[in-house]
Backbone bond lengths (Angstrom), bond angles and torsions (degrees), N, CA, C in turn:
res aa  C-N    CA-C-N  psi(-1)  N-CA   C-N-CA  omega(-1)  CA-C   N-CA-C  phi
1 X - - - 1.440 - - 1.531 108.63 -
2 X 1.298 133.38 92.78 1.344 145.91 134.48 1.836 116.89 -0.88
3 X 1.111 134.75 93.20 1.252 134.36 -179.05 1.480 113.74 -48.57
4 X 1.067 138.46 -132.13 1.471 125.44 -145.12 1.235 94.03 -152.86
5 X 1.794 113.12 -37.03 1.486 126.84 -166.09 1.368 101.09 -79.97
6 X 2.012 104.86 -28.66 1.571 92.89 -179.77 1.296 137.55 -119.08
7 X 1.450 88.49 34.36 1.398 96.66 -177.85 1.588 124.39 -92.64
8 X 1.022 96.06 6.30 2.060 106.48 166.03 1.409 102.41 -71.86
9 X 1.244 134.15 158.93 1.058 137.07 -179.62 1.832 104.73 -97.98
10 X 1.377 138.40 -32.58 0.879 144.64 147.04 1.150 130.45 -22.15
11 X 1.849 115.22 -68.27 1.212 128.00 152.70 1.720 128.17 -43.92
12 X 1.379 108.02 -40.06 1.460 113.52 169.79 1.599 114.16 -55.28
13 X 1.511 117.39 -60.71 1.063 115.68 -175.48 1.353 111.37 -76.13
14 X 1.209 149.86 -4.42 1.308 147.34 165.76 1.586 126.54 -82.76
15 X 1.983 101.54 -29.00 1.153 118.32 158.27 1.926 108.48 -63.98
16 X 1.089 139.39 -50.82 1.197 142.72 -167.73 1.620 97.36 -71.30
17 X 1.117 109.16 -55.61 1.699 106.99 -174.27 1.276 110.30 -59.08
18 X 1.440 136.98 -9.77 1.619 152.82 -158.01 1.619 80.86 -89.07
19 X 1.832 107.88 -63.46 1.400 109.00 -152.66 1.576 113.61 -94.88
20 X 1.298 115.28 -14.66 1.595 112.44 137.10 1.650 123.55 -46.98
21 X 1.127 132.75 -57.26 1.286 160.45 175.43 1.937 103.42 -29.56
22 X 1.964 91.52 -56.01 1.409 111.84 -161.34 1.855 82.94 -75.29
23 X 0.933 106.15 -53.38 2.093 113.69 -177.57 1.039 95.17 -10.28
24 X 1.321 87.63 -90.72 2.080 125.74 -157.98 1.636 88.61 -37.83
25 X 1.899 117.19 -89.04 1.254 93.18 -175.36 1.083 142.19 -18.81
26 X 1.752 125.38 -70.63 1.309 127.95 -175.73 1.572 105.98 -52.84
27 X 1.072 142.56 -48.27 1.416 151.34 -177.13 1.593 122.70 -56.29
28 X 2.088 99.60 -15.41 1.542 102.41 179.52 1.736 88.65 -90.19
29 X 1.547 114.09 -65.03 0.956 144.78 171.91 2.142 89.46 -18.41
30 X 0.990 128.28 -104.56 1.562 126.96 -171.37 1.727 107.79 -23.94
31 X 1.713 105.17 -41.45 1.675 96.50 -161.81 1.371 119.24 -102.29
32 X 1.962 97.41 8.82 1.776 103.90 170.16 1.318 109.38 -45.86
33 X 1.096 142.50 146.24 1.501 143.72 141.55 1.682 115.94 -53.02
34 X 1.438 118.18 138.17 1.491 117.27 169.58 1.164 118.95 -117.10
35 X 1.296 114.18 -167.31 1.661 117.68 164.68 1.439 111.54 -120.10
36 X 1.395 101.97 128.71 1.917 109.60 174.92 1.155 106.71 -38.63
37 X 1.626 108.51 130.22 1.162 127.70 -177.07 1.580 118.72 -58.40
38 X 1.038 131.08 -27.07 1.545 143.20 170.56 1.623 102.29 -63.49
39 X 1.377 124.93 -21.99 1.722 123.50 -174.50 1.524 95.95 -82.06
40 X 1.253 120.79 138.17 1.258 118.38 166.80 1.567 82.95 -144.65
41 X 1.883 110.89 134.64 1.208 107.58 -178.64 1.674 94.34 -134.21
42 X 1.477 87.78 148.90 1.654 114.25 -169.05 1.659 101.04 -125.47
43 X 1.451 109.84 114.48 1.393 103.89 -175.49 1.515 121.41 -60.51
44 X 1.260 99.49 -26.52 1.773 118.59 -171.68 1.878 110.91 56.97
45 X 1.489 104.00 22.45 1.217 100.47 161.14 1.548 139.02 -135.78
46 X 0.929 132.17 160.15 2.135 110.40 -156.48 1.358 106.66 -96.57
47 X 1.434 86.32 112.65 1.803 88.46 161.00 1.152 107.32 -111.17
48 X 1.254 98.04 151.21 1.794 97.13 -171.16 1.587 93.31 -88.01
49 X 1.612 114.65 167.00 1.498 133.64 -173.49 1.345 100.96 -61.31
50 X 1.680 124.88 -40.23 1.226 118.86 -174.27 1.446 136.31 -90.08
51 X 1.794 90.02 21.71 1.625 103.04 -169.50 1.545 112.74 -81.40
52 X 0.725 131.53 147.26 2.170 127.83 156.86 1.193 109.53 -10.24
53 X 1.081 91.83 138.45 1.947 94.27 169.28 1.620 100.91 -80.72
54 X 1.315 122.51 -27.41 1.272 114.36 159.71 1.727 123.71 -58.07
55 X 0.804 115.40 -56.68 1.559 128.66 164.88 1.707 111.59 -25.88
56 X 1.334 111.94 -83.41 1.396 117.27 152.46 1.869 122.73 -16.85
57 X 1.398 109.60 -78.01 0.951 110.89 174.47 1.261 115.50 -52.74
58 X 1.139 131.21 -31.15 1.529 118.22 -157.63 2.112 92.90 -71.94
59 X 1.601 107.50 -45.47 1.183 127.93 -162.34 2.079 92.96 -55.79
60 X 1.266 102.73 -32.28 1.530 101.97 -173.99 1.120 109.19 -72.32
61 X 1.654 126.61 -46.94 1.161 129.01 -162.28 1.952 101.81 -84.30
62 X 1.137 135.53 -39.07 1.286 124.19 144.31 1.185 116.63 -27.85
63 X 0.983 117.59 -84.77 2.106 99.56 174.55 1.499 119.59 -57.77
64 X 0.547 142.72 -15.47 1.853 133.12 166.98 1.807 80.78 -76.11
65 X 1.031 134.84 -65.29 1.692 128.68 -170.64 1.501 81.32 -19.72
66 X 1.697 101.49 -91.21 1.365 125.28 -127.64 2.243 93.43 -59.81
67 X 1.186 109.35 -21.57 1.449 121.45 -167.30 1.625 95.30 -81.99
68 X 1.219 132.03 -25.92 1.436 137.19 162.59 1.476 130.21 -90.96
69 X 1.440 94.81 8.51 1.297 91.31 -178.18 1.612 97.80 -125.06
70 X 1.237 128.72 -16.53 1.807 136.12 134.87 1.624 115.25 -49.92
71 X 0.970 142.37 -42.73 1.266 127.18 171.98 1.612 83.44 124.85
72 X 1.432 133.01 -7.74 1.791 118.97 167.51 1.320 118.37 -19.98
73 X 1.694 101.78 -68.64 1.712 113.45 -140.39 1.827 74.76 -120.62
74 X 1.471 83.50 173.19 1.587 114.60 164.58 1.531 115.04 -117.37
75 X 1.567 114.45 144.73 1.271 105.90 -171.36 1.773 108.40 -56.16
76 X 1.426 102.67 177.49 1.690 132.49 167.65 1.113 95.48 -47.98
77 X 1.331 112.28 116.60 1.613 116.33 147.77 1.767 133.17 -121.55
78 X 0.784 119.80 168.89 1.748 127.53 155.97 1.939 110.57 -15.08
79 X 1.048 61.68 134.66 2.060 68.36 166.55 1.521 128.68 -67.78
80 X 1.617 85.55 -48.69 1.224 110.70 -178.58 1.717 119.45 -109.65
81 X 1.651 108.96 38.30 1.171 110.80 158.15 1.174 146.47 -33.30
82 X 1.596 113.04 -69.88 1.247 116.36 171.71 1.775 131.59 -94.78
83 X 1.185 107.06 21.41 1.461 132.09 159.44 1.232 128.42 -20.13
84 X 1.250 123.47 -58.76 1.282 145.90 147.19 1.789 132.87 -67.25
85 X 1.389 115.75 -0.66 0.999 100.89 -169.82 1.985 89.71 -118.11
């Protein structure tokens, strides 16, 4: 028996596209890649507050480089790496 709220056809497909919608998110969200929690990276260089958010980032991801390429950090992984163990 079909409820009352969903028996428009409008509502049906807008209800499904809601919970497709909710999918996809949660499903990007789980399979982003991260960085091991033990890496904490500090660019050690000044960007000012009013720089790019690109700018910034670029300065972050240069140090995680240079911090992965010392033996610091461990590469990007899974979210849900150790899940199972």
């Amino acid at each position: 028996m079909i409820s009352r709220s969903f028996s428009a056809p409008r509502r049906r497909v807008a209800a499904a596209l809601t919970v497709m919608a909710a999918v996809v998110a949660f499903g990007s969200w789980a399979l982003w890649p991260v960085y091991d929690a033990s890496c904490v990276v500090f660019s050690g260089a000044y960007v000012p507050m009013s720089a790019p958010k690109a700018e910034a980032d670029a300065a972050v991801q240069r140090a995680y480089d240079k911090d992965l390429a010392d033996g610091a950090c461990g590469p990007k992984r899974a979210r849900f790496h150790n899940w199972t163990q």
